[in-house]
C-alpha positions in Angstrom: -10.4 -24.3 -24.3 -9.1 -21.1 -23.0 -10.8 -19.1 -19.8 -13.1 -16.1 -20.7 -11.9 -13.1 -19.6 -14.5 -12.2 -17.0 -13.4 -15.6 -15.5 -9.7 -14.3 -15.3 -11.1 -10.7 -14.4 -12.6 -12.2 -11.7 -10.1 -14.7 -10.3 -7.6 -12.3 -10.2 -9.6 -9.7 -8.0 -10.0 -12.3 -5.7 -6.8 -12.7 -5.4 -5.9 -9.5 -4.8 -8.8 -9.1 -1.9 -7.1 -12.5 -0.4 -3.7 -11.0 0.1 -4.8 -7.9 0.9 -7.3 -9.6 3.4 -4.4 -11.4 4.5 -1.9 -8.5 5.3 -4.5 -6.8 7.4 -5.3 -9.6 9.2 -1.6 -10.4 10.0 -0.5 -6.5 10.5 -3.5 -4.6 11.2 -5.0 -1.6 10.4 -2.7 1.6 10.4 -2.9 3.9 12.8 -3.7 7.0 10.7 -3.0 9.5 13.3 0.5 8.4 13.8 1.3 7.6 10.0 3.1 11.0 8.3 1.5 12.5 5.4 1.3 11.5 2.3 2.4 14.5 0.6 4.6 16.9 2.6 5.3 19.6 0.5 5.9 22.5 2.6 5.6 21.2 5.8 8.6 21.7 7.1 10.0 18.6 8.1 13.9 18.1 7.4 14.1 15.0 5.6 16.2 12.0 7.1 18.3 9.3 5.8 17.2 10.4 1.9 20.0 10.6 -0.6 19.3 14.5 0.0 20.1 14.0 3.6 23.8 14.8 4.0 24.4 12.6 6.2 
């Protein structure tokens, strides 16, 4: 006999809580005033070490 699918559903949330429950416990949570934006269009800042670069 096969698992349902809620049972599967379900196991793999948990899962996917566990290790992400486990990353923030081992890291911590970001600091969101130092992290850079998530979308930077326009802001002005040069990008670095891209394949855009030149360097």
């Amino acid at each position: 006999m096969s698992p349902s699918r809620p049972l599967v559903g379900t196991l793999a949330m948990a899962l996917l809580l566990g290790i992400l429950a486990l990353d923030l416990a081992r890291s911590g949570a970001p600091d969101l005033f130092t992290a850079p934006a998530p979308i930077a269009l326009g802001s002005g800042a040069a990008p670095g070490g891209a394949h855009c670069s030149g360097s």
